[in-house]
C-alpha positions in Angstrom: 23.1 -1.3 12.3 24.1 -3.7 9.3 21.9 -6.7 9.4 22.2 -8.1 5.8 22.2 -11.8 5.4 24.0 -13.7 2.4 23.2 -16.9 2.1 25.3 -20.4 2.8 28.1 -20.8 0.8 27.3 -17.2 -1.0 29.6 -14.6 -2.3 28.2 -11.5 -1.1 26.9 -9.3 -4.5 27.4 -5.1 -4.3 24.3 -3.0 -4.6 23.7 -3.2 -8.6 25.4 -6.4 -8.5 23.6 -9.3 -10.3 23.3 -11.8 -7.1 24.0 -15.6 -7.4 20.7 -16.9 -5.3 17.6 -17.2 -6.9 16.2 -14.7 -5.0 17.7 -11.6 -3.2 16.7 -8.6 -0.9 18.9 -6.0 -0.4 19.0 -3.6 2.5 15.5 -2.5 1.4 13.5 0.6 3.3 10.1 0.5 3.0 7.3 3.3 4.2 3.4 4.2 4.9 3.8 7.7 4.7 6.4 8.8 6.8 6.1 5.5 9.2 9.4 3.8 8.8 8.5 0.1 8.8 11.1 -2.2 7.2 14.3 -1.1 8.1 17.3 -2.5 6.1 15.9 -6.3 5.4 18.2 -8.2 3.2 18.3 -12.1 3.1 18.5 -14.5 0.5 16.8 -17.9 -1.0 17.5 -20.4 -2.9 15.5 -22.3 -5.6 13.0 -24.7 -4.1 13.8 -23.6 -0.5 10.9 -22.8 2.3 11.6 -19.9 4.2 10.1 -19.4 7.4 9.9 -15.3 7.9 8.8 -14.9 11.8 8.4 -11.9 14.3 6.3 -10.6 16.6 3.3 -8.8 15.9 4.2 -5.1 14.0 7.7 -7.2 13.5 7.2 -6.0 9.7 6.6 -9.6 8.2 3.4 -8.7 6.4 4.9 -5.3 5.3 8.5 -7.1 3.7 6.3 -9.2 1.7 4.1 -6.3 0.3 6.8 -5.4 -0.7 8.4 -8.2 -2.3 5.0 -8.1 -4.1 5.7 -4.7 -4.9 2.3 -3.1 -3.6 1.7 -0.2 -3.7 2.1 0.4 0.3 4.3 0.3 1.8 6.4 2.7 -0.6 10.0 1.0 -1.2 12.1 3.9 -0.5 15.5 2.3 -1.4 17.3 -1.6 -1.5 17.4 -3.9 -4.4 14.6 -7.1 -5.0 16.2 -9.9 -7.2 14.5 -12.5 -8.8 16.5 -14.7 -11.3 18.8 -11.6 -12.1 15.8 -9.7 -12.5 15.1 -6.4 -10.6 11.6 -6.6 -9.1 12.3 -3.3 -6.9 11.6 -1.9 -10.6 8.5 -3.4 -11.2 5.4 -2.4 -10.9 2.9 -5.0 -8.7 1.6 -6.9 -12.1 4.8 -7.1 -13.4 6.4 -8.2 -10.6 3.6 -10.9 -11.2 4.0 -11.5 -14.4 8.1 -12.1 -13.0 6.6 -15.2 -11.3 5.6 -13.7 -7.7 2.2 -15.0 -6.0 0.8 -13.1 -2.9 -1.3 -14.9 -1.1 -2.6 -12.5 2.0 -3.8 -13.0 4.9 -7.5 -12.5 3.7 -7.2 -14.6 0.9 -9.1 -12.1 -1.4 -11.7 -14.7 -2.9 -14.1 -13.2 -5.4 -17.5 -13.1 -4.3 -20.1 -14.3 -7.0 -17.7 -16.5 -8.8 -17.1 -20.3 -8.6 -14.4 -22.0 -6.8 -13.5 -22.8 -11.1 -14.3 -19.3 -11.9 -11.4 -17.6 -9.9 -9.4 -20.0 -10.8 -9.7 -19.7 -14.6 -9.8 -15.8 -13.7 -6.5 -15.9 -12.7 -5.6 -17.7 -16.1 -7.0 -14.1 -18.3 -3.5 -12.7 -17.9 -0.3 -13.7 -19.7 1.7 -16.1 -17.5 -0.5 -19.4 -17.4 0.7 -21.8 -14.6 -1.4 -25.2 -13.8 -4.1 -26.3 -15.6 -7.3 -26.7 -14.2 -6.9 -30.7 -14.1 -3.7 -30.4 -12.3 -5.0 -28.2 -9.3 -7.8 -30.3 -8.9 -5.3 -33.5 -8.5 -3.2 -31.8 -6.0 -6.5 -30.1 -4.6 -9.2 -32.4 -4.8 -11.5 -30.7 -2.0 -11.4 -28.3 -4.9 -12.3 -30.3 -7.0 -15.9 -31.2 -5.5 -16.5 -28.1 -5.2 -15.8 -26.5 -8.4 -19.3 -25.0 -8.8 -19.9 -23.9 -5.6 -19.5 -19.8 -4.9 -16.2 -19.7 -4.1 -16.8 -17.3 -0.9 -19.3 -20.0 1.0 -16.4 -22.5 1.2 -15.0 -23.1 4.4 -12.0 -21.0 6.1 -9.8 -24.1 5.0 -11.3 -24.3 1.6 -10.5 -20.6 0.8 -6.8 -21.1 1.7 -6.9 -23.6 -0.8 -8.2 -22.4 -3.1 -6.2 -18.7 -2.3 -2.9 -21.4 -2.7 -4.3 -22.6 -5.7 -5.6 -19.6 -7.9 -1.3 -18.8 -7.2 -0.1 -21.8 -8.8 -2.6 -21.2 -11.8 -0.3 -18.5 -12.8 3.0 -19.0 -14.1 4.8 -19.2 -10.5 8.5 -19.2 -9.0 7.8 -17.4 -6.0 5.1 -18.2 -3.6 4.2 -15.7 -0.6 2.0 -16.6 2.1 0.7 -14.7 4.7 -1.3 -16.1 7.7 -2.0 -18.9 5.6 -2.7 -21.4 9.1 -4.9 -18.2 11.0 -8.2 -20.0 12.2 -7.5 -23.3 10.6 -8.0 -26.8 12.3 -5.4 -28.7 12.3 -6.2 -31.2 9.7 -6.6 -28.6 7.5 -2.8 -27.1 8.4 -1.3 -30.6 7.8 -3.6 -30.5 3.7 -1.3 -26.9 3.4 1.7 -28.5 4.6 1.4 -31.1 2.0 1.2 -29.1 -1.0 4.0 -27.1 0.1 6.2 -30.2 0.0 4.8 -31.3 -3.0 5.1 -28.3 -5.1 8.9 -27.8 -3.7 10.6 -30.6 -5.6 9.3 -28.6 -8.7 11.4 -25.5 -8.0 9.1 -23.3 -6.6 10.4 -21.2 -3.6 7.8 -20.5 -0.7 8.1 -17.7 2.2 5.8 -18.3 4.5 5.0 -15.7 7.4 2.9 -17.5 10.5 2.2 -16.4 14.1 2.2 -20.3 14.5 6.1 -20.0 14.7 6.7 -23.7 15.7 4.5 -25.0 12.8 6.2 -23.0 10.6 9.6 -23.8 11.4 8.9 -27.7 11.0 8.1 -26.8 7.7 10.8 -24.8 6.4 14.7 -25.1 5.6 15.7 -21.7 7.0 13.9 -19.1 8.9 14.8 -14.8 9.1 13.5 -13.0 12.0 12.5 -9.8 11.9 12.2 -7.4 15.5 10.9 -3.9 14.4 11.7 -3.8 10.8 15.0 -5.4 11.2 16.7 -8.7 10.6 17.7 -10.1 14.0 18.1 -13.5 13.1 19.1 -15.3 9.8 20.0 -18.9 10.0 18.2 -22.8 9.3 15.2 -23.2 11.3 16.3 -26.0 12.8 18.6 -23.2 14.7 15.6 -21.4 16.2 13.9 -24.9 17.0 16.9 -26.3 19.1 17.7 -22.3 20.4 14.9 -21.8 23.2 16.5 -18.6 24.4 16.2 -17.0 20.6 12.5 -18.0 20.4 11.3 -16.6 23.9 13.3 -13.1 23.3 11.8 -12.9 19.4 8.8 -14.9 19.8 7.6 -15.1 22.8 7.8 -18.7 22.7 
């Protein structure tokens, strides 16, 4: 079953084939053990977009962007990762960093014992500096007030924040979120949202994987669905907001 997506207005490239979009998957396979999990995922993005990657639960969302992220599990098996004309299915997991691509999973991975400015200048020890300290804490300020407290006794909100932020203190392009709105009141979701559209006019690209599909989609230009490791939609997400039929078979809502 081919389900690769190209793009708007995008020549389709060949396997091996510099692509033309900023950032590309190709048909890629991806494995725990012998568990076949993505299954032929290819979509593109361009610069500065929001993409909105959605699915039921064991769709393979989290999965497709450990691997973007290059992880070590799951195992790419095969299919191509582009980045700028750069092949991230090469990389390694830091160098795919150092290539500009920020994970931010579902469980934020704060360091216990360190200030809310400590893992934030932590993420700074490695080549590939992004914001300073004085910019997150503009475009953060809860941050901010709370730069000396353990980072790990902030608030659910908080952490996401600060999980967002320790990102754009490296030298970003690509920006991965998983779960970011899980267990968040809403004010809280609408502080994400903002930075999201405030950090988009600067170039940096954002896929964003949410079981709150609806909130998701009001965020982003375009939205891929995946339904057991494959690509059953690819489209804008205002598509699968007008489409009711589409969301109630793919997401149950």
């Amino acid at each position: 079953m081919d389900n690769q997506f190209v793009a708007e207005e995008s020549p389709a490239a060949g396997v091996g084939e510099q692509p033309a979009e900023f950032f590309s998957l190709r048909d890629i396979h991806a494995y725990y053990g012998e568990s076949y999990i993505v299954q032929g995922v290819s979509f593109d993005i361009r610069k500065g977009e929001i993409l909105a990657l959605l699915g039921r639960n064991g769709a393979g969302k989290t999965s497709t962007l450990r691997t973007i992220a290059r992880l070590d599990n799951p195992v790419l098996r095969s299919g191509e990762i582009w980045i700028e004309g750069r092949p991230v299915h090469a990389m390694k997991a830091y160098e795919a960093a150092r290539a500009g691509i920020q994970l931010v999973p579902e469980d934020r991975r704060i360091i216990s014992g360190l200030t809310v400015e400590e893992n934030l200048t932590l993420a700074q020890v490695a080549p590939g500096k992004g914001w300073a300290l004085d910019r997150i804490y503009q475009h953060f300020p809860r941050l901010a007030e709370r730069r000396r407290q353990d980072g790990v006794t902030l608030s659910g909100g908080e952490q996401q924040m600060l999980a967002i932020a320790r990102a754009l203190a490296r030298d970003i392009k690509l920006l991965l979120l998983d779960e970011p709105y899980e267990g968040l009141a809403p004010v809280i979701v609408e502080e994400i949202e903002r930075i999201l559209h405030e950090i988009k006019p600067l170039g940096i690209t954002t896929i964003i994987v949410e079981q709150n599909a609806i909130a998701a989609l009001r965020l982003s230009d375009r939205a891929v669905i995946l339904d057991t490791g494959e690509v059953a939609f690819a489209g804008t997400a205002r598509e699968v907001l007008d489409n009711a039929e589409l969301r109630h078979e793919y997401l149950a809502i």
